[in-house]
N, C-alpha and C positions, 0 to 999 in steps of 0.2 A: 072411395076405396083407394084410386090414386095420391091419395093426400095421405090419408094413413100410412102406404108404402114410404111414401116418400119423408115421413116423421121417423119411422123407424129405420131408415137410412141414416137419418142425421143422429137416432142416435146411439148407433153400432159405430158411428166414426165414418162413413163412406164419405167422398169428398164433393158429391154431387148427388142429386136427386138420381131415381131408378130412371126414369123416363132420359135421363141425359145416357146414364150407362147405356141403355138399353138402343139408344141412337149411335154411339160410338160402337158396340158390339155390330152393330147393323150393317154399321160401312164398313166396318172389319170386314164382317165376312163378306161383304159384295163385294170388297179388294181382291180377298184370297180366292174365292169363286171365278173372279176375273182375270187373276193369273193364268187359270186354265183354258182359259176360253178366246183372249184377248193379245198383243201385243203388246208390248212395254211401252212404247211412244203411246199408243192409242191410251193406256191407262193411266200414264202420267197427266195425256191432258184429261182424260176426264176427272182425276182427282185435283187439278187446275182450274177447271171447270166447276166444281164444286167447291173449292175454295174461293174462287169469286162469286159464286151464287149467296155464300156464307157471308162474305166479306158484307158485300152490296145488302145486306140488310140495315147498314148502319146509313142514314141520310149521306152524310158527306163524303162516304168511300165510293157510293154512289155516284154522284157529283162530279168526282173526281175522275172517275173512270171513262166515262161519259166523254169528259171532255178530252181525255189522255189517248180513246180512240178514235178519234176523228180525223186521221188519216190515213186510216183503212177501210176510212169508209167507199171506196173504191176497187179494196180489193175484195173479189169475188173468189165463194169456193167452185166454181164449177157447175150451178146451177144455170140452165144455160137459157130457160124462162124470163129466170131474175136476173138480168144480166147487170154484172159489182154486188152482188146480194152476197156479204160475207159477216166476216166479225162483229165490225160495227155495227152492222145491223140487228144482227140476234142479240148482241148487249141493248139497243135500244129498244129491243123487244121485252126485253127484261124489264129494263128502267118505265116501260108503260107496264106493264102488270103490275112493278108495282107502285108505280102510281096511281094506276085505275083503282088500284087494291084500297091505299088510303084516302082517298078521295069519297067513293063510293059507301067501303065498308066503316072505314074508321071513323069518317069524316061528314058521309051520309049527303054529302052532297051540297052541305053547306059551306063552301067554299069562297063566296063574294065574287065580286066584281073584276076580270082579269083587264085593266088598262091594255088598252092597244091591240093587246093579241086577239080577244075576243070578234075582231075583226076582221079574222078569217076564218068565221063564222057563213060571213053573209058570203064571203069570197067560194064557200065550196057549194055552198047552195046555189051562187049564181052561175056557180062550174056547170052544175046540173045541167039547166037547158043544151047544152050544148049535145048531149047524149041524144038526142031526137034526128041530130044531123050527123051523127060519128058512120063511119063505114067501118072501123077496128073499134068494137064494143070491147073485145078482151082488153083492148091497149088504154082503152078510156077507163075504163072501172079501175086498169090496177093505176092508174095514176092518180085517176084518185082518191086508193088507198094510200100511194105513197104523199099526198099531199096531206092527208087527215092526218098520217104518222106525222111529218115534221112539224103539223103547227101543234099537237099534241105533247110533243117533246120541248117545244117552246114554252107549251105551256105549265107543262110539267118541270124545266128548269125554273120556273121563274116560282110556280109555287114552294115549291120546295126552298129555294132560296129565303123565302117570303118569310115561311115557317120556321128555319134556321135562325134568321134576322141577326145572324152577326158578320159583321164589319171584316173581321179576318177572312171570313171563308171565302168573301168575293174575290181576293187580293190572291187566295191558294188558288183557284180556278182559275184566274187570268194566268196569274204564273205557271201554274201547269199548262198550259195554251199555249206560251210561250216557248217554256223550254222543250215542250215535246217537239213542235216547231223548229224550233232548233236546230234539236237533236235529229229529225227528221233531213232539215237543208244540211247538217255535215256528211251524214250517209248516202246522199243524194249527191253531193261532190265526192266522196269516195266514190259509190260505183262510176261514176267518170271518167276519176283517175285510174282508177283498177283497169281499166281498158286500157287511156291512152293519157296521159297529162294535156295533152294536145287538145283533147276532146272537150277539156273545161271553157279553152280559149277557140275551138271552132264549132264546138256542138251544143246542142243544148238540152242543159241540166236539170235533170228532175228526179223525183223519188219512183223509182217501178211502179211499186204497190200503188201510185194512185192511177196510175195509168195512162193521165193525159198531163200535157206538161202546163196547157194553158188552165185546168183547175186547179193543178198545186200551186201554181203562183196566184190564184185569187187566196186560195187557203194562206198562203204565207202574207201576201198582204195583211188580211185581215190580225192575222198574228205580229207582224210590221208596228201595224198603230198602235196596239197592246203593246207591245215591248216599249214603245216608244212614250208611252204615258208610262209606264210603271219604272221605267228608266228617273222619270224626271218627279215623279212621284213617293221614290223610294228614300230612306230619312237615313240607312244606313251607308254609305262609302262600299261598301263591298254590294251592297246590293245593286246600288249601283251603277258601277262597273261590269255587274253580269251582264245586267238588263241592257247597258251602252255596248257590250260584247255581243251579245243577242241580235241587237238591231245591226248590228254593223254584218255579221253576218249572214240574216234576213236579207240587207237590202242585197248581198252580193248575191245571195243564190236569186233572188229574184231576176237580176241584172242576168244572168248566167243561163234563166231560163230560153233567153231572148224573145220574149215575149210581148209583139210589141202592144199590147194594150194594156199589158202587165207593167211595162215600163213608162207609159204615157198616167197611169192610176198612181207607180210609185213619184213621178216630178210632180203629178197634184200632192200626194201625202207631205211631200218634201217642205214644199210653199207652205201646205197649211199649217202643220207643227211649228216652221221657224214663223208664222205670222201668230198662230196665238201662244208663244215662246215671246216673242215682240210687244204686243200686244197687251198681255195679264199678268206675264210673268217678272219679276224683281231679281236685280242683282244681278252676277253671273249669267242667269239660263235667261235673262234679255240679250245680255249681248253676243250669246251662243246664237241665241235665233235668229239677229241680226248677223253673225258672221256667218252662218246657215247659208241662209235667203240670199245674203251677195255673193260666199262664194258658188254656190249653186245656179245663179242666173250666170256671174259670170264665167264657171266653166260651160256654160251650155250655150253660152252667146261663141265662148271657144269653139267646141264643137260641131257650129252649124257654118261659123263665117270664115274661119282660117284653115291654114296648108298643115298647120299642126295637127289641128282636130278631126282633120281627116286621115291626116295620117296613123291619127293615135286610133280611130275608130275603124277603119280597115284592118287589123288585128283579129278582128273579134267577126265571126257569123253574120252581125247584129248589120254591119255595115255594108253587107250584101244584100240584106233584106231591106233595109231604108231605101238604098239606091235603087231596088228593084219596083220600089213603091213611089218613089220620086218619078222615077220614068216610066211607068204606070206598063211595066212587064211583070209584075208579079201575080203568077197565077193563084194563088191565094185569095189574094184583093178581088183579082175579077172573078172568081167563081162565088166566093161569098156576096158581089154585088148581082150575079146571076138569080143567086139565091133569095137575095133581096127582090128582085122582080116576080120568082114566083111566089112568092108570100103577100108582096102587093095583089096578085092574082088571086090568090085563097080570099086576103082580107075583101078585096070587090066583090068577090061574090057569092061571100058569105058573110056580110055586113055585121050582121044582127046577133047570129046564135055559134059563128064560125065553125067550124067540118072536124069540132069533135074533141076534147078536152083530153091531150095524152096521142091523137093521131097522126099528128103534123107528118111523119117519117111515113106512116101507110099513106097518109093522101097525098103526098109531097108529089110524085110520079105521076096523079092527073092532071097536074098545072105545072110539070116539066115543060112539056112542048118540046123536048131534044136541045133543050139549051147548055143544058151541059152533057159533056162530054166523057167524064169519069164520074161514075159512080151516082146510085140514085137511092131516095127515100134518104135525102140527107138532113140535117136537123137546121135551126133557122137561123142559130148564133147570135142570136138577140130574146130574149125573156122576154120583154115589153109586147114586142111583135108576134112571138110565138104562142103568148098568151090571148093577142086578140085575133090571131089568126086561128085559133083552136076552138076559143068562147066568145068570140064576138063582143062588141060594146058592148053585151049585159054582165058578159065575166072581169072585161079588161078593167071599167070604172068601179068595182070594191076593189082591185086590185094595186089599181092607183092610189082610192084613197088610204088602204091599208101603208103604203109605201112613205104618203105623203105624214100621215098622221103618226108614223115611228120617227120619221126624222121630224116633224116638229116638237114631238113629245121631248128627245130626245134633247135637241138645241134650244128648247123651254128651261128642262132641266140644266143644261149647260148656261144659262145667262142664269140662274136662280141660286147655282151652287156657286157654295164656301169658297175662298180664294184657297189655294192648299191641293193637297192630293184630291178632295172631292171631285173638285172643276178639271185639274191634268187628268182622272180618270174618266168625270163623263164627254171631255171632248176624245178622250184615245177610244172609247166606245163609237161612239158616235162618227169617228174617222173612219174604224174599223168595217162599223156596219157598212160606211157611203161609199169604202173602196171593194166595196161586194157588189154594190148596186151597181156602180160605173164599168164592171167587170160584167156584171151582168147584160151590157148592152154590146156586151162581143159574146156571149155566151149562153146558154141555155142553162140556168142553174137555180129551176125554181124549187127544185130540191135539194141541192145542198145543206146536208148536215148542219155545219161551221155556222151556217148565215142562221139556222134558226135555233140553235144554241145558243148563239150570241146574241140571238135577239131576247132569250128569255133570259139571259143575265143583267144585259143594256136595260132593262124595262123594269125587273126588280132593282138594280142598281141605283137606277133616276128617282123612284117612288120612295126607295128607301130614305135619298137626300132629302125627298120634297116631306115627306114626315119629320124629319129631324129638323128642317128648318121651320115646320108649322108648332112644332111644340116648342123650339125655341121662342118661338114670337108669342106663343103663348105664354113663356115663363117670364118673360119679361113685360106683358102686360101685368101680370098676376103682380108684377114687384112694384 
């Protein structure tokens, strides 16, 4: 019957089928219904709201978005359960519908093989046991749920990518990573300066909305490497120059955050770019990486040994915190090594199944012992630790291997690819992801967004080389 209407639409002249009118009349009137009832702000977003539910039907607006919000994914609305449960989250709640949607419905579940990822599969089953010993059941189940959401989203970037299978859209995705990035570290020195100018050279810089300063500088590392390959990657002169603009002002907000494990992750990125710049690269960006790599040892041999470099590093926040750590008064240091002792605590004597996958912050207070003095049910500032202090050997070893088995996939991938942008972009992945990891051993961030994002582009990205180079090899037997 609907097919009939909609023939004789098309041929009265109507410019779309009934069923399209009859959807536009719909929201008509749930607008004009809504004026009466609703706020102006409140109705703009929800017709915002539904223009990206509209949008996000298209694969790659999808994509896009995804990656454009992930540094809100910290900012929370006020749910005070969820605590950071905001934007980015309900978009990624989206982006799983619908990909459970095609997967299941469209797809039926023949999907193949997911490299790599599919090995945090064994990692939440062997979360499991640890539920027999948790004392915060509520704390354990939602964790994880929030752990089944990220690898989920991993996986779902990377399918989706799979399915796309073009070359462009990886390159739109990293760049948008970038520039939101960006655009992010310049507003984050704005609110700085909007206080004081002073505050950029004594305080430290970060964006609100994520909340904490030492996550926004893992996020911006990771966004660091990416710029930093797609800088060296990019074919056009104007591009870039963004990408070298990009990085340049990455590293300063990172610098800016004074974070010192944030800043010990950027002099590893530093070395490693100007060593595989040395290394693979021809021409010009050999001897950039070579004048890299020497003037960077030697302003930092400045730095550490002369009247200059201390002079110059006294300036800055940064050089009160070194020297508080040099002479081992910074309270920081020693409460996070306090913290270290209660965690050795947990891990002895809870070897095996550890005190509960998600609990660490409730059980933290029965292996305090009044060691510290400010503040308790504190978190463990290490991932590694906090994982086997939660699941025990049975959680921590898939969890390793999962770790172990992306970065060799990944550095597989990077000794197999194409000398060219291929190789600059799977070593700027691959930096990307290891200065998450490194960050991870001052931090607790086994759910971060950024890292499992990136890991479902890193992993479609690597597969996609290693197909282009198998059928290469293939056409050239054939010949």
């Amino acid at each position: 019957m609907s097919s009939d209407l909609t023939h004789r639409a098309g041929r009265i002249g109507l410019p779309m089928p009934l069923t399209r009118w009859g959807l536009g009349l719909g929201i008509a009137a749930l607008g004009l219904a809504a004026l009466f009832l609703a706020k102006e702000l409140h109705i703009a977003l929800g017709f915002l709201a539904l223009a990206v539910l509209v949008a996000s039907v298209n694969t790659r607006v999808r994509l896009v978005l995804l990656v454009a919000l992930l540094p809100l994914a910290h900012a929370g609305i006020g749910i005070e359960s969820f605590g950071g449960f905001g934007l980015y989250d309900i978009y990624s709640g989206l982006f799983l519908l619908f990909f459970l949607w095609r997967i299941v419905v469209r797809d039926l579940m023949m999907i193949g093989r997911f490299p790599v990822l599919h090995l945090t599969i064994p990692m939440l089953l062997f979360f499991l046991p640890s539920l027999l010993s948790t004392s915060a059941m509520a704390e354990s189940l939602k964790a994880l749920i929030q752990f089944a959401v990220s690898a989920l989203t991993a996986a779902g970037v990377y399918y989706l990518l799979r399915e796309e299978n073009d070359d462009a859209l990886y390159r739109k995705l990293l760049s948008v990573l970038v520039l939101v990035a960006t655009a992010v570290s310049m507003y984050g020195i704005y609110e700085a300066s909007s206080t004081s100018i002073v505050r950029i050279l004594t305080g430290r810089v970060y964006f609100s909305l994520f909340e904490d300063v030492n996550y926004y500088a893992s996020y911006l590392l990771m966004a660091l490497a990416v710029s930093g390959g797609l800088a060296l990657a990019a074919r056009r002169l104007a591009a870039r120059l963004a990408f070298v603009g990009s990085t340049a002002i990455l590293t300063v907000t990172v610098v800016a955050t004074v974070s010192r494990s944030a800043l010990a992750v950027l002099a590893v990125l530093i070395v490693a770019f100007a060593a595989f710049m040395l290394l693979s690269q021809r021409g010009a960006k050999r001897f950039v990486g070579f004048a890299v790599l020497i003037g960077f040892v030697g302003a930092l041999g400045v730095v550490l040994t002369t009247d200059v470099g201390s002079r110059l590093v006294d300036l800055f926040t940064l050089s009160r915190r070194v020297e508080s750590v040099v002479g081992g008064k910074d309270a920081s240091i020693g409460q996070r090594l306090t913290i270290l002792g209660v965690t050795r605590r947990m891990i002895e004597e809870n070897p095996v199944l550890g005190v509960g996958f998600g609990a660490f912050e409730k059980t933290f207070d029965t292996y305090q012992e009044g060691d510290l003095s400010t503040g308790l049910g504190r978190s463990a500032h290490n991932t590694a630790l906090r994982i086997i202090a939660e699941t025990g050997v049975i959680g921590f070893v898939p969890s390793l291997t999962f770790i172990g088995v992306l970065v060799f996939y990944l550095a597989r991938a990077l000794l197999r690819a194409r000398v060219g942008s291929e190789q600059v972009l799977t070593f700027a992945l691959l930096a990307s992801l290891c200065s998450f990891i490194l960050m991870s051993l001052t931090l607790d961030q086994l759910f971060e967004p950024h890292f499992w994002v990136g890991c479902g582009i890193a992993v479609a990205f690597a597969q996609r080389a290693g197909e282009w180079r198998s059928s290469q090899a293939d056409a050239s037997r054939r010949t």
